[in-house]
N, C-alpha and C positions, 0 to 999 in steps of 0.2 A: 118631325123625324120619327122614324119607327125603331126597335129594339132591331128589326133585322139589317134596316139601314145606316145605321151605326157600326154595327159587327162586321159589313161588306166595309164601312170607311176604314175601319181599325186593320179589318184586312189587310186592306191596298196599303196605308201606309206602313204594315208588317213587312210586306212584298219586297217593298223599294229598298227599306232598311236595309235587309237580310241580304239582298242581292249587293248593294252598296258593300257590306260588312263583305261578302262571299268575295266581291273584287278583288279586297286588298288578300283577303286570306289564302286565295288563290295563287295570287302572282308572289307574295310570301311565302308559298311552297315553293313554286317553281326558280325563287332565286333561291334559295336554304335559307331562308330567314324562320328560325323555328319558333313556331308561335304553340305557347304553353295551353292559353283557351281560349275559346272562341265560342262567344255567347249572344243569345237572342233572348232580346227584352232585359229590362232591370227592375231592381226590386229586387225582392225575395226568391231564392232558389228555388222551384217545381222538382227537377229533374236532369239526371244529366250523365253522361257515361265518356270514357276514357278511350281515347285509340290506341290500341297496342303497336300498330305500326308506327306513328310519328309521335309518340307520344304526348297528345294533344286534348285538352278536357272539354269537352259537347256540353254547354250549358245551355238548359231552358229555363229562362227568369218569369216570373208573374203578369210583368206589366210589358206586352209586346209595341214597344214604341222607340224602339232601341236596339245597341245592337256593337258589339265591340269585339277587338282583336286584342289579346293581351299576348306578348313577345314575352323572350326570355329576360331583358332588362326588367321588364316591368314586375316580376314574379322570383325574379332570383341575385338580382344586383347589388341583394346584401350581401348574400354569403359566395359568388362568383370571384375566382378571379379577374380584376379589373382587365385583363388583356384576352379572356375568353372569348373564344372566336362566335363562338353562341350572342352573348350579349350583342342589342338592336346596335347601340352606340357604333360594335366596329363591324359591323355590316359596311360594306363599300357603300355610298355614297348613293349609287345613280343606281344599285339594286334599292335602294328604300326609295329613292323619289319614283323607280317603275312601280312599285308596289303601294307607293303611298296617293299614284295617279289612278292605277286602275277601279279605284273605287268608285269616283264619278264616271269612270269609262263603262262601266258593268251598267251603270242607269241610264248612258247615250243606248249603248247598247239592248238594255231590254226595252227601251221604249221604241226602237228601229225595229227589234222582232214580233215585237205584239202588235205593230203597227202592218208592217209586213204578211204577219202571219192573219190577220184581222182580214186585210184587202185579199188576199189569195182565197180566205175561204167566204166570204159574204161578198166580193167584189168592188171595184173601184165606185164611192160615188162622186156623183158630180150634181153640184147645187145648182137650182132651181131658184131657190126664192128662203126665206127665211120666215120664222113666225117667233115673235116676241113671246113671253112670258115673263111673268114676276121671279124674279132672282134673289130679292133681298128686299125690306120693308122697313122704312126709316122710325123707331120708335116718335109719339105722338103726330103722329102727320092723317094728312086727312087717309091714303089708304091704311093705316092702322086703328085708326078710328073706326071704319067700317069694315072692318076683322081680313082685310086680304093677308094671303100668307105666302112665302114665298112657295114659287111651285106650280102656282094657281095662273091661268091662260086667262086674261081677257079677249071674248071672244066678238061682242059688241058694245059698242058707245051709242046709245040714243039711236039703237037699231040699225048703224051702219056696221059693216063687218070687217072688224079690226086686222081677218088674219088673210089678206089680201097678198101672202108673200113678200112682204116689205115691214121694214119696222116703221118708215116714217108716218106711214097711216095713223100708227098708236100715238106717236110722239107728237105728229103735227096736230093732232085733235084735242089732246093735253090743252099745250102749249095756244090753240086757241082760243080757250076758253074766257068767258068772259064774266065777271058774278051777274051779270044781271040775266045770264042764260037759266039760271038755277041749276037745282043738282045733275048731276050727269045720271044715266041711266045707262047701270053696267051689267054687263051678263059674261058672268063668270066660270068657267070649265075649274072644278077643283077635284080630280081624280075622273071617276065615273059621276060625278055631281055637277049639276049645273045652278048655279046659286045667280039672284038677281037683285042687286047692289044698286044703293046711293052712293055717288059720292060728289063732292065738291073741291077740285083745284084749289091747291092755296097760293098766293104770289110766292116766290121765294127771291131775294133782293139781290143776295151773292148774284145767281142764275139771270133774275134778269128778266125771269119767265112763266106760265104756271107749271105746276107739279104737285104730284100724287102722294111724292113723300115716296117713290118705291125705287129700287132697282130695277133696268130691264135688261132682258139676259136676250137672246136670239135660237134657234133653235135652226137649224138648217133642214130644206127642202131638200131631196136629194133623189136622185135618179140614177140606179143602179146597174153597173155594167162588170158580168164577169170577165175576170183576166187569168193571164199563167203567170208561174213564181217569179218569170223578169218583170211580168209587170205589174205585179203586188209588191217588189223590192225596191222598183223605181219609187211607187207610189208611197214607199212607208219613211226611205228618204227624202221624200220630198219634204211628207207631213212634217219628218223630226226637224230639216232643216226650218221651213220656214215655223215652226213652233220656236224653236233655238232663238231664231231672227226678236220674234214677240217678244220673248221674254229680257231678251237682253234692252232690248227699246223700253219697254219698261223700267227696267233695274233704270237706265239711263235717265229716264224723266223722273223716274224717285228719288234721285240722289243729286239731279242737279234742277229740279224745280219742286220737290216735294211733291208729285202728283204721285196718287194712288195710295198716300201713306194711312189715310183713310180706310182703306180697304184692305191693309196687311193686316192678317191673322196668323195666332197661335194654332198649337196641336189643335185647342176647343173649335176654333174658327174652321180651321181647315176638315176635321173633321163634321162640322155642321153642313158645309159647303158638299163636299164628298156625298153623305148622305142624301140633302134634297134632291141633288142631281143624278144620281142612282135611284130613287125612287121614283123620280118622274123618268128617267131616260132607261130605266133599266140595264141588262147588260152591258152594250155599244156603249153607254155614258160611264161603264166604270172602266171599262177598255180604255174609253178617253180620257180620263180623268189620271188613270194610271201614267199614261203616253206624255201627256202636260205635265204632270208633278214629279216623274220620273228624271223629264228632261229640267226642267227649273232645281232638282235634288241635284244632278251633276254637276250644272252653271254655276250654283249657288254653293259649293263646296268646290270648287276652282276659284272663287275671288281671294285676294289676300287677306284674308280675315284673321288674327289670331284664332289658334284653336281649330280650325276648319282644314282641310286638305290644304288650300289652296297657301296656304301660311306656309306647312310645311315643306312644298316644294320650295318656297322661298330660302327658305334656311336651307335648305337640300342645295340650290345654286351658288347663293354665299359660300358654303361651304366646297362647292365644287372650283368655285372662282380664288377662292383664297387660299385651297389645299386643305386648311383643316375647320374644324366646327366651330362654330358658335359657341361661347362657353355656355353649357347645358344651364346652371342657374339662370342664364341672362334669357335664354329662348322660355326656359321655365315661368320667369316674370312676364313674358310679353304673352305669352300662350295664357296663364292665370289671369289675366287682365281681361283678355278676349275672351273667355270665357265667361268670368265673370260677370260681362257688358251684355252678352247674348242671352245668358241664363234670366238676367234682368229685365231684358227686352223681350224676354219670352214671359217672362211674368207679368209684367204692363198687359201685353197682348191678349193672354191667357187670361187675366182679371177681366179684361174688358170684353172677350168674347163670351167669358160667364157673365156681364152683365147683359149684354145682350141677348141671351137666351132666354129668358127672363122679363122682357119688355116687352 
């Protein structure tokens, strides 16, 4: 990773934030739900000024990975009259669950115009063929022994040419291998550098197979045709929809067969990920990367989760279905709980993605 691929990752996931945050802050204007401030990042205070019109405080926090709406319950509930029409609490009902949905709506949303906007002005493509790359590299396995890194194109095996538009060529040549062939002979694409590598397949038993010890990622061939704004809008719906499709089919196999759990990363992770793929794909890969993580940031604060959007419309319905609220302690406990579960599973993750950097 480089210092500027890092700062484009912190970026993108600034982006998404902000925009998420701007959702709710948005549609909280627009029903009178008066929000006292409205801040980006956390941490320590930067900078920050006052609206004279809605009287509303603009904070810049230090660490841009965050991102929050503070209401008037949250900032005055001490000294408020409890029946002030101000305070979140007696806001109507289906004005908070509008305002408490539009935040994942704002990330369906910019992932549809950047996608949209992306095919209008570079044009529709349409894949040809695919070419593998290194994505991730399993610590002590045979490609980490002989220093690949993710990022890096295997471009031949024993002089055959790997990038044949197809990943099976890579996989099925792996996967043949036998010890008594001896080492593989690989020639490797690693920026403008062309490096020429041993390596030797290890069996791996789970698998069944041989293996390199790496990840492989795909990179699509593509074949470039311009369009007009119907059909850069068709085309960025389509992307968002079957992205949406992915992601959910995933959530699905993680939760009911544990696949992939392997592969869930923290802030560290995600931002490692972000970077390599920006640096080798440049622009178009942060466009992408933005359009995927955008649409996963909406999905994944729609689930029922304590603490997440998706909780709160829960309690928003209950409360719609029964006439009145949840008593605030009891939502208070369930919400602290889920927090606390997440915060926790974000530090496992985060522990483990700093180990991994480091292997």
């Amino acid at each position: 990773m480089t210092i500027v691929s890092v700062l484009l990752a912190i970026l993108l996931l600034a982006i998404l934030i902000v925009v998420h945050e701007l959702g709710h802050f948005w549609a909280a204007r627009w029903m009178g739900i008066e929000v006292t401030e409205f801040g980006v990042g956390f941490g320590p205070k930067l900078f920050g000024w006052k609206s004279k019109k809605h009287d509303t405080r603009f904070v810049i926090r230090a660490i841009p990975l965050g991102g929050y709406n503070a209401f008037f319950e949250d900032t005055e509930k001490e000294k408020a009259d409890p029946n002030d029409p101000r305070l979140y609490r007696n806001q109507n009902v289906w004005k908070r669950m509008f305002m408490v949905l539009m935040g994942p709506m704002m990330n369906f949303v910019l992932a549809f115009v950047v996608a949209a906007g992306f095919y209008w002005v570079s044009g529709i493509p349409t894949v040809t063929g695919v070419d593998p790359y290194i994505s991730g590299v399993n610590a002590a396995g045979a490609a980490w022994e002989a220093g690949l890194q993710a990022g890096d194109v295997i471009t031949e095996i024993n002089g055959v040419n790997m990038l044949d538009g197809t990943m099976e060529t890579l996989l099925d040549t792996i996967a043949a291998y036998r010890e008594e062939d001896g080492p593989m002979q690989v020639t490797v694409q690693r920026g403008e550098e062309t490096l020429h590598l041993e390596l030797t397949p290890q069996w791996n038993e789970d698998e069944g197979r041989m293996m390199l010890g790496v990840l492989i990622g795909g990179r699509y061939r593509t074949v470039t045709e311009r369009t007009d704004l119907i059909g850069a809008i068709g085309a960025g719906a389509d992307l968002c929809w079957r992205g949406a499709n992915l992601i959910l089919d995933a959530l699905r196999r993680l939760v009911t067969t544990g696949e992939g759990l392997d592969q869930t990363a923290g802030p560290v992770g995600v931002i490692s990920v972000i970077s390599t793929e920006v640096r080798s794909g440049g622009f178009q890969a942060f466009l992408e990367m933005l359009i995927s993580i955008s649409i996963n940031l909406g999905l994944m604060n729609l689930l029922p989760i304590p603490g997440l959007d998706g909780s709160k419309l829960i309690f928003g319905l209950i409360e719609a279905v029964r006439g009145k609220p949840v008593p605030p302690e009891k939502e208070a406990i369930v919400n602290t709980v889920g927090i606390v579960i997440l915060l926790g599973l974000m530090a496992v993750l985060t522990f483990r993605d700093v180990l991994n950097l480091f292997r």
